[in-house]
N, C-alpha and C positions, 0 to 999 in steps of 0.2 A: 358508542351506542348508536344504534340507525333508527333514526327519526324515518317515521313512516307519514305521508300527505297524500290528499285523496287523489287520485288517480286522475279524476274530472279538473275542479277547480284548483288544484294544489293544494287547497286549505291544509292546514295542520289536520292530525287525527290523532284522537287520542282512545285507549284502551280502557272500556268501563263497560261494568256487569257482562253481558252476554255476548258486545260488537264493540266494534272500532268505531267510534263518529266523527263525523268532520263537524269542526266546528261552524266553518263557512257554510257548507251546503247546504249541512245536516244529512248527510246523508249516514247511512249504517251500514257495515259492512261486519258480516257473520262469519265469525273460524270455521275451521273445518277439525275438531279433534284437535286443536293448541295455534293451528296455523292461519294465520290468518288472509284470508280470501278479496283480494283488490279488484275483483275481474272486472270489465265492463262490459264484455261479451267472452263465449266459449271456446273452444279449441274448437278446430273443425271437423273434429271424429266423433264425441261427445257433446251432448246439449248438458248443462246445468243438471239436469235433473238425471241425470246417467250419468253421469261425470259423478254426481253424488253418492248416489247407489253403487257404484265400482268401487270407490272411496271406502264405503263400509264393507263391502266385502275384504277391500285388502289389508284394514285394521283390523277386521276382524282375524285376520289369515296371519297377522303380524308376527304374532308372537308362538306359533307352530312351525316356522319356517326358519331356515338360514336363506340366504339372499339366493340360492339358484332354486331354491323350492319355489322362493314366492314369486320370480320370474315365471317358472312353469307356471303354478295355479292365477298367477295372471291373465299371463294368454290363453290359459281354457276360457278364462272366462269370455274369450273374444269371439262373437259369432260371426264376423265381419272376415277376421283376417286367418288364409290358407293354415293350414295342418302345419306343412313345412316349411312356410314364413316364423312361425309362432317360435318354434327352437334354434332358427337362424337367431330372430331378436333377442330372445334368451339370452344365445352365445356371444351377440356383440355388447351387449349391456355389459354381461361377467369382465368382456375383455375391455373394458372404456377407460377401466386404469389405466392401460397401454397406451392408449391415445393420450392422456390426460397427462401422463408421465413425459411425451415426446411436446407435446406442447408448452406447458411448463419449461423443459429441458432450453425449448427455443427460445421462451421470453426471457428467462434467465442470460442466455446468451447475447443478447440484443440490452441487454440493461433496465428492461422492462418491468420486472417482476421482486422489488425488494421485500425484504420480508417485513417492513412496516406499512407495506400497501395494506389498502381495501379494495376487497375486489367483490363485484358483483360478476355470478354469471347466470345468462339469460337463457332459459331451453335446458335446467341445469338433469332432468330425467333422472336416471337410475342414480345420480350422485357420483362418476369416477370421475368427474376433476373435482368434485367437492372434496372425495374424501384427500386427495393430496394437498389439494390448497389450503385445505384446513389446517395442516399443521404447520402450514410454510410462511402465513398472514397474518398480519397483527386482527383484522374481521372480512371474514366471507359470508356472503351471502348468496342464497341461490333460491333461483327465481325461473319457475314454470307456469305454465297456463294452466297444466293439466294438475288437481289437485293428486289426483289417484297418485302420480308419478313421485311427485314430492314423499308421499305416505309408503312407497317402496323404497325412495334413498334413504328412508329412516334406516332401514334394513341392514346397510351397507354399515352403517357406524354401530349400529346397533353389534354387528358381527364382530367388529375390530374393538370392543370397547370403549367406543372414541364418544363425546358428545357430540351430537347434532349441531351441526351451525344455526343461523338464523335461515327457516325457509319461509318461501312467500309466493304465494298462487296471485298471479295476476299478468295482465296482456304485455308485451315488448312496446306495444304501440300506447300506452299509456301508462310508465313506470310510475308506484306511488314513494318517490323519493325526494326530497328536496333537491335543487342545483345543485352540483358541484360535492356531491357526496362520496364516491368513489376515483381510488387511480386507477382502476383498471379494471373494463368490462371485457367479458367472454362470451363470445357464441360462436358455440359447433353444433355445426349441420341443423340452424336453430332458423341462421335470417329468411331461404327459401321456404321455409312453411311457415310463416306470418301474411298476416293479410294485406300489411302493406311495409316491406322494405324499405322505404323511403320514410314512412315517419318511425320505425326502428332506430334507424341512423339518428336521427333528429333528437332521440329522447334519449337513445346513450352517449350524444354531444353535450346532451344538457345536463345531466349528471354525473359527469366526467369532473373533476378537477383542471383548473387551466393546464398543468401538465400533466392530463393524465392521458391515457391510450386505449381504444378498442380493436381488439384482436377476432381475427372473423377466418371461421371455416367453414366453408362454402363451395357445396357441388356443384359443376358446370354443368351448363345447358346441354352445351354444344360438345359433350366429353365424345371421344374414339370410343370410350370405353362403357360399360353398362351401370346404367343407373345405380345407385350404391342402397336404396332402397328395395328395389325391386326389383332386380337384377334380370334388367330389359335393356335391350339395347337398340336406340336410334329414338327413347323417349321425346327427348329434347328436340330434335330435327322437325316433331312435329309441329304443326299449329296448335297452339295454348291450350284450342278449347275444343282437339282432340285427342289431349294427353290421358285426362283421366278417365274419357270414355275407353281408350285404346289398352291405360292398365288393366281397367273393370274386365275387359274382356280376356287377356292374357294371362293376367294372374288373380282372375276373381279375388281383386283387393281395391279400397279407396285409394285414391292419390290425389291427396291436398296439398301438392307442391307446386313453387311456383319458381324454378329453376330459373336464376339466373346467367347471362352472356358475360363474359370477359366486358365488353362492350359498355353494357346496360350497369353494370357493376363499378365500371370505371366512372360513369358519367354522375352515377347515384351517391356514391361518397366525397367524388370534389366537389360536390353542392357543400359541406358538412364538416372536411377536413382540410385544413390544408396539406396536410404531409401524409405521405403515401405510401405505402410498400406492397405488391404484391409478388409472392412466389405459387411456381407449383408446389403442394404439398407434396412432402412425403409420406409415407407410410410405417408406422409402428412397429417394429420388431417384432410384438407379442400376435399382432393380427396376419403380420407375416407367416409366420411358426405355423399358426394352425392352418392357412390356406393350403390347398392341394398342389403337390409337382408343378403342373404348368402354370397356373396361377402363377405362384411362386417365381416362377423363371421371367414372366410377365415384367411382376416388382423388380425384378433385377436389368431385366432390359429398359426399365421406367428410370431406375434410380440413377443410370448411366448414361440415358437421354440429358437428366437435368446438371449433368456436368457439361453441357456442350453449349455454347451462348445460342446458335441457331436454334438446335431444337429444345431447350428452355422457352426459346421465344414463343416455338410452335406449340408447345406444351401449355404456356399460358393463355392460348387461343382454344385448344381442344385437348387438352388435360383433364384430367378428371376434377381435381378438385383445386383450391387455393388456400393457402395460410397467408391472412393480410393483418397488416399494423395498420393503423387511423392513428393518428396525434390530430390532438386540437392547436398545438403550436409547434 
C-alpha cells in the first residue's frame, strides 16, 4: 500500500473528508475527481486554474470517448498548439505502448524489472508504460504534474478493461513519498521539461530502495537530428534563452524545455549515483512502422551506427536520444 507525505515537510498525510492533510504542517491538499493533487507549483503550459478547467472538460468528455477520441477533443481544446502538432501528439500518445513495450523489454534484460518490483513512474501522460507495467508489478504508480493528463490515462484502462493503478498529480521536484519506497523509478522524455533536473535526480535517489534503480529517457541537446517535439532542427545549438523564442516563431508553439548535453547529463547524475550506464537509445518498431520511407531508412542507418564502438561513441555525443540506468549501489 503507498503511503503518501507532504511534499513540503514530508510530514505523514492522511486522507479525510474533502483533502489529504499533513499532519506536521497542516497543510490541505484537494483531489481532483478521486486523485489526489501534491503539487507545489504548475506545469509550465498551465496555471492551477486552467489546468483545472481542462480537467473538467476531459472528465466530462470521459465517458463518450475511446482513448483516440479523447486525444482528438483534447487537443481541440488547445488554443496554444498548431493544427498539425495536435494529431502528431495524438499519434504518439496511441503509439507510447511501443515505446513502453521496448523499454520494459530492456529492463527485463538487464535484470532490472522483477515482477515483485514497485515501480513509480514520473511524467507518467497518456499512461502507455502504465498500462504494461500494470500487469507485470506487484504496485505501480504513476505520477504527473499535469492533472488533465492523469484524467485521459484513465481512458487507456478504461478501454482494456483493466483497473486504474494508483495515480498522483504532483511536481518530480518534490515527490510526496516516503524514503526508500520504490525499486524502480521511470522517466521518458519527462527529466528535460522539469524545472530543475538536478533536484529530480535527488528525489528519485531518495525514494529509491538501497537497491533500487532509475531509468531515464532523455533527448539531447546537441542531437544531428530534429528535435523530437517540434520537429526543428539545430534547437539545442542554440543559446537557452533563444530556444523558445526561436520555437514561438517557427512553429507558433511553447517550448518549455530544457535539453540536456551528454556533458551536463553526465556530470548531474554522478552527483546522485554511483553506478552508471548510458546508451544511445533505440527506436520502437511500432513508431518505426508508421514513419515514412526515408525516415525509416534514417532508423536503419541509426540502428547500424550503434553497432560500431566509434560511432556509438559519437552517437552518445550527438545522438538523438539516451536510455540510462542510475543504481544507488
Amino acid at each position: 500500500m503507498i503511503r503518501f507525505t507532504c511534499p513540503l515537510c514530508r510530514g505523514d498525510v492522511a486522507e479525510g473528508g474533502e483533502a489529504w492533510a499533513c499532519g506536521a504542517c497542516g497543510r490541505r491538499f484537494i483531489p481532483q475527481h478521486g486523485i489526489p493533487d501534491f503539487r507545489v507549483f504548475p506545469d509550465p503550459y498551465l496555471g492551477f486554474e486552467q489546468d483545472r478547467e481542462r480537467t473538467e472538460a476531459v472528465v466530462a468528455a470521459l465517458d463518450g470517448h475511446d482513448l483516440a477520441g479523447l486525444l482528438q477533443h483534447y487537443w481541440s481544446l488547445s488554443d496554444t498548439t498548431p493544427r498539425g502538432f495536435r494529431e502528431r501528439f495524438a499519434q504518439n500518445a496511441l503509439r507510447a505502448e511501443g515505446k513502453a513495450r521496448r523499454i520494459l523489454g530492456l529492463l527485463e534484460d538487464q535484470g532490472l524489472a522483477g515482477s515483485g518490483c514497485r515501480v513509480l513512474e514520473i511524467g507518467s501522460g497518456s499512461g502507455g508504460f502504465l498500462s504494461l507495467a500494470a500487469r507485470r508489478f506487484r504496485e505501480v504508480v504513476g505520477l504527473d504534474i499535469a492533472m488533465r493528463w492523469l484524467h485521459v490515462s484513465r481512458r487507456r484502462f478504461m478501454d482494456r478493461c483493466r483497473p486504474t493503478p494508483t495515480l498522483v498529480c504532483a511536481c518530480a521536484e518534490h515527490l510526496p513519498f516516503p524514503d526508500g519506497s520504490f525499486d524502480l523509478v521511470v522517466l521518458t522524455a519527462t527529466l528535460e521539461c522539469t524545472r530543475d533536473p538536478e533536484r529530480v535526480l535527488a528525489e528519485c535517489r531518495r525514494v529509491l530502495t538501497d537497491t533500487g534503480c532509475l531509468f531515464i529517457n532523455a533527448a539531447n541537446r546537441f542531437s544531428l537530428a530534429a528535435e523530437p517535439r517540434v520537429r526543428l532542427w539545430g534547437v539545442g545549438f542554440l543559446p537557452r534563452r533563444w530556444q523558445a523564442p526561436y520555437v514561438r516563431w517557427r512553429r507558433k508553439t511553447p517550448f518549455e524545455v530544457q535539453l540536456p548535453s551528454f556533458w551536463s547529463l553526465d556530470r548531474m547524475t554522478r552527483r546522485h549515483f554511483p553506478r552508471r550506464s548510458f546508451a544511445p537509445a533505440d527506436v520502437d518498431d511500432e513508431t518505426v512502422n508508421a514513419l515514412p520511407p526515408a525516415r525509416r531508412l534514417q532508423v536503419v542507418a541509426y540502428r547500424c551506427a550503434r553497432r560500431f564502438a566509434i560511432l556509438r561513441l559519437l552517437l552518445m555525443w550527438f545522438g538523438p536520444e539516451w536510455d540510462i540506468v542510475l543504481r544507488k549501489a
